[in-house]
N, C-alpha and C positions, 0 to 999 in steps of 0.2 A: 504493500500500500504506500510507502512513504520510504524512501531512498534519494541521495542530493542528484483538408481536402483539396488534394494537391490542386495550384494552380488558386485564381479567385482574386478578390480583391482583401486587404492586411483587415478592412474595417466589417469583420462580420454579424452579418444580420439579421435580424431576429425576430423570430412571427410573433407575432403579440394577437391571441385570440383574443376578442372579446365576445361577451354574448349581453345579454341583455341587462344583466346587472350587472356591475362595476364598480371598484373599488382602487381608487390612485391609492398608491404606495411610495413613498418619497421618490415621486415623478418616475418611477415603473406602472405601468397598470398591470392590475393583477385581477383578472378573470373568476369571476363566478362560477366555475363550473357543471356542467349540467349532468354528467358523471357521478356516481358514489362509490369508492371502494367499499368492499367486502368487509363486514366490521368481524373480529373474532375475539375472543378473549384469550389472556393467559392462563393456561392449565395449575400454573401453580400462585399465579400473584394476587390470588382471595379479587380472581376477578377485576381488579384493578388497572390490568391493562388493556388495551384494546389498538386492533389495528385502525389506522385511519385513510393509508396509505399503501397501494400494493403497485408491482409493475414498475418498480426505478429501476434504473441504470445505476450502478455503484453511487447511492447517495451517503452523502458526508455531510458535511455543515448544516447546520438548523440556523435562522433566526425566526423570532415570530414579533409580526408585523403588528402597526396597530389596527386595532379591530379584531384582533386574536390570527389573522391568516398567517400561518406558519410557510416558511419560503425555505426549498430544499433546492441545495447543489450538486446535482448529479454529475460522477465525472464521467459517464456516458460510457462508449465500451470500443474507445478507437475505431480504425478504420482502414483501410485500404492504401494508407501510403499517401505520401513520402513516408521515410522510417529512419529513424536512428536507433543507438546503442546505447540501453541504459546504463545507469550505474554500476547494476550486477552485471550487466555483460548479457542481458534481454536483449532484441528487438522488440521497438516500441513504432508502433506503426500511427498514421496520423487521421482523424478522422474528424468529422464536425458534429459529433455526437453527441458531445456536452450541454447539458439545460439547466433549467430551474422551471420547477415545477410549487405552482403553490396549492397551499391544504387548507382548507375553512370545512369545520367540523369532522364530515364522511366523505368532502367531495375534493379533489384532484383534478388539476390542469397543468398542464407544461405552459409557462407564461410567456418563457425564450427558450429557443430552442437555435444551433446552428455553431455552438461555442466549441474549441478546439479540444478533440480528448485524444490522449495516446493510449493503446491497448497493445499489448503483446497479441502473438496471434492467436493465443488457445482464450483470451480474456481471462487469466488467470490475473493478472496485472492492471490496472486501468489511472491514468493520471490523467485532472482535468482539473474541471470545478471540483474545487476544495471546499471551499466556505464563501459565505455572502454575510455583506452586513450593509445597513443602510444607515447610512453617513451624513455630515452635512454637507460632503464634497458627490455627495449619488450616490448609487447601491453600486457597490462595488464586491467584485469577484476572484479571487486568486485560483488562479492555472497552475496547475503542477506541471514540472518539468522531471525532476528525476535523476539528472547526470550534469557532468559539467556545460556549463551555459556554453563553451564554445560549437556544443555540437548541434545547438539549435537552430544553426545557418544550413545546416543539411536539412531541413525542412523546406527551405524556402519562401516565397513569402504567403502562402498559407498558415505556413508556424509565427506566424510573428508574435502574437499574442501569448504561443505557451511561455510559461516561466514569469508572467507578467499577473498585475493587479488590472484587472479591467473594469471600466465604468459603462454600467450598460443601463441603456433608454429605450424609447418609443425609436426613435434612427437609429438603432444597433450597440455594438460594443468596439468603446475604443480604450487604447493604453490609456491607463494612468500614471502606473510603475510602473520600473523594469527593476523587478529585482533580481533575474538572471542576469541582465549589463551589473546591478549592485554588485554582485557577489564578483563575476569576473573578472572587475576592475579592482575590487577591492578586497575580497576573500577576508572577512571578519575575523575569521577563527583559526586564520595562516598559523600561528604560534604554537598550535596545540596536534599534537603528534596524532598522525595517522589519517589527517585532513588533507583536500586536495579542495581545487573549486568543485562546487556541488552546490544546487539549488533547487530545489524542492517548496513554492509558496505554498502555506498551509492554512496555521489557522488565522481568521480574519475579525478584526472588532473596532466598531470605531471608537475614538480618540480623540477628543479633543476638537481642533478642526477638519479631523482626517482619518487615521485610522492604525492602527497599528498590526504587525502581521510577525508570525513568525516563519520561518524558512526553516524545516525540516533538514535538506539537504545542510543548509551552512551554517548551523547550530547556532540561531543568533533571533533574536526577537528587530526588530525595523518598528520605524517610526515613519510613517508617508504624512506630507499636510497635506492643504487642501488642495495645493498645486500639484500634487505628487511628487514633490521631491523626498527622497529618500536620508535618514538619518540613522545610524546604530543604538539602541538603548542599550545592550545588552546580549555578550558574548557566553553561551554555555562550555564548561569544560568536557575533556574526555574523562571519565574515570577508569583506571588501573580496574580491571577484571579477570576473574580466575577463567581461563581456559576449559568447557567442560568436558571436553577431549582430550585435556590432559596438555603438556609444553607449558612454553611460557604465557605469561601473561596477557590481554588484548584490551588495548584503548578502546575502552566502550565508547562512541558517539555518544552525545544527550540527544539528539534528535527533537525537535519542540515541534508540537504538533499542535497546542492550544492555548490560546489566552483570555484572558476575561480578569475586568473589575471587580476588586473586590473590600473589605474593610482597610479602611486607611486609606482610601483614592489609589492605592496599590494597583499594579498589574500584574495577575497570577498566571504561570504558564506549565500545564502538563507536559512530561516526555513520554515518548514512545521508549527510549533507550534502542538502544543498535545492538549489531549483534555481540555476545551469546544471548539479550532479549531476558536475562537473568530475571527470576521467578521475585516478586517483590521488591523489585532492583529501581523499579520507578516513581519518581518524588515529583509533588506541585511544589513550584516555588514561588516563593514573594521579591517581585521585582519594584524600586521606586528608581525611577531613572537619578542616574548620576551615584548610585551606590550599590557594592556587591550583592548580589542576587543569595538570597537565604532559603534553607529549604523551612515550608511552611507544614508540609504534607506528607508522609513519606507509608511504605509497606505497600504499595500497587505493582500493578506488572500491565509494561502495555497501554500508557494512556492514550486514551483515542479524543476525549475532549472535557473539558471541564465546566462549568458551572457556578453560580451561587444560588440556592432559591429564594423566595421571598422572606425568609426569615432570617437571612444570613449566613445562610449553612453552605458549606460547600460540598457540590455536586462531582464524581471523579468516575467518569466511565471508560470503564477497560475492556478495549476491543479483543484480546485471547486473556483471558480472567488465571487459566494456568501456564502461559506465554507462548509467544509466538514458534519455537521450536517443539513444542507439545503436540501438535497436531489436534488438539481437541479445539474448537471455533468458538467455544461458549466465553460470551462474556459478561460483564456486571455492571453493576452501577451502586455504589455506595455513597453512603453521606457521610460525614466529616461532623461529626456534633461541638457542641463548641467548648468542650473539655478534652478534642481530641480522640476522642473514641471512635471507630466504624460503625455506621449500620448500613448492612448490606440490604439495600432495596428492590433489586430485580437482577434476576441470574436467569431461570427457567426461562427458556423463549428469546433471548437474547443470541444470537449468530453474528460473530464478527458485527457488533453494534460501532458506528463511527463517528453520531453526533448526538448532543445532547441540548436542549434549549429551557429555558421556563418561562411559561407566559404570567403575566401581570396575578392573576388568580391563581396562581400556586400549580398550576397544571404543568405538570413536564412530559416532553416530547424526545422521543430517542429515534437516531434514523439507525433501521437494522437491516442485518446483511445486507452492509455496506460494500460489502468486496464480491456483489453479485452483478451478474446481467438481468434486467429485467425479472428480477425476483427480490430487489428491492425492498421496503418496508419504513413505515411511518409508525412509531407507537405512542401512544398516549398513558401516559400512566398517572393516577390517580392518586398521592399518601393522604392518608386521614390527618395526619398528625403536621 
């Protein structure tokens, strides 16, 4: 999931259905749709969860809009080429696959569709829309790339936009960032062993006038204003890791996959951790720009995205709950109480889950089987408490 149409014109475009009722979203329109997904509950979460959402393309990123429309970034399921070489040493093929699709109650629509996704060929892989958030600079979307930014000229000018923050409207989607060009000019995290350029845009939140993003691939959290200029908050380390195969040692990456506001005007950011992906190995951390990053959170594996809810608590959903070398898909979502302690809120029915959001009313939304084609998933989950 997260490692650093051929021909067209760079500014891709984007259908915007509407139907009869309508709903502006900081200058997206976002469709009433006339469709309902299939509602199901969860087998084991005393009923609490429920689908809202069926049919994504590898959705990731939650926000939810006001009027409650919750808005999902599919990173779609690549395509037919051009193709480059991922990070692992994949072919990642290039396609216009990538959408957002928005959710009001049981009903679903694709609101853009046409955004750049790379998919290996088997779609075991998929990189695109990562996350969306609605800014005061526009809704704004991060493209995953995956490998070093220079090999994104092998795309041609179809690729322009992967590796980029894009601003998408009613006239399509244009650059905002580049935070592929960021990183290959600048490689944040040069000093710290086992790094090379690598860019991976991931999670996304606005900021202030603009937005802030972390980059998977270059271990580093970004500060975009309204102009999209780019600035560094904060650099993650490798940590020293035991080998589980045995030899020396292995400079774990931090990998940052998520960020969110939280007590103290703080900016909190979930890792994925890199490989060996070590069982409990992953920590939230509390970032305040202009000082060392503190861990806030820690005993996870695998964070896939994080949260606060309306009471303060922090949200911490892990996309392989017994890590990513396990082979088992199941993952969780726990709370954070405010003495510190866990309580595990939903496991049962969770597959590779990769976003979590909460809307104003205490309702939280998880986007599951994240890492699918077209079997996608939207859940709504319900706590009492």
């Amino acid at each position: 999931m997260v490692h650093k149409q051929a021909g067209g014109d760079p500014m891709v475009r984007l259908k915007l259905r509407a139907t009869s009722a309508v709903v502006a979203v900081a200058g997206l329109v976002v469709a009433s749709p006339p469709s309902a997904a299939t509602a199901a509950t969860s087998k084991s979460g005393a009923e609490r969860m429920t689908v809202v959402a069926t049919g994504l393309d590898n959705p990731r990123g939650l926000a939810v809009a006001p009027g409650g429309v919750v808005l999902v970034a599919e990173a779609g399921r690549g395509g037919q080429g051009p193709c480059i070489i991922g990070g692992q040493g994949q072919t990642f093929c290039l396609g216009a696959t990538g959408a957002i699709t928005a959710v009001r109650g049981r009903q679903q629509k694709r609101i853009v569709t046409g955004l750049p996704s790379l998919g290996t060929m088997n779609q075991s892989e998929v990189l695109g829309p990562h996350d969306i958030a609605l800014t005061k600079a526009g809704p704004l979307v991060t493209i995953g790339l995956g490998t070093d930014p220079q090999r994104r000229a092998q795309l041609g000018p179809a690729g322009v936009l992967i590796g980029q923050t894009v601003r998408v409207g009613p006239s399509g989607a244009s650059a905002f960032a580049d935070l592929a060009g960021y990183e290959a000019a600048n490689n944040p995290d040069r000093d710290q062993p086992g790094t090379g350029p690598d860019s991976n845009p991931y999670g996304l939140l606005p900021y202030r006038d603009g937005a802030v993003v972390t980059d998977a691939g270059g271990n580093d959290l970004l500060r975009l204003d309204r102009q999209g200029r780019i600035s560094t908050l904060a650099v993650f380390p490798t940590t020293p890791t035991p080998n589980p195969f045995g030899g020396p040692g292995i400079p774990m990456q931090f990998v940052p996959t998520t960020v969110t506001t939280g007590p103290g005007a703080a900016l909190y950011v979930g890792q994925l951790t890199g490989f060996p992906f070590p069982v409990g190995g992953a920590k939230v951390w509390r970032v305040v720009p202009g000082q060392t990053p503190t861990v806030f959170a820690e005993g996870f594996t695998n964070i896939a995205d994080i949260a606060f809810d309306n009471k303060g608590r922090l949200l911490v959903l892990e996309i392989f709950a017994n890590g990513l070398l396990s082979g088992d898909a199941t993952g969780a979502l726990t709370r954070v109480e405010r003495d510190g302690t866990h309580t595990e809120l939903a496991r049962a029915g969770l597959v590779t889950p990769t976003g979590v959001a909460v809307a104003h009313d205490g309702t939280i939304y998880i986007a599951n089987k994240g890492t699918m084609v077209g079997q996608g998933e939207v859940l709504r989950l319900q706590v009492r408490d």
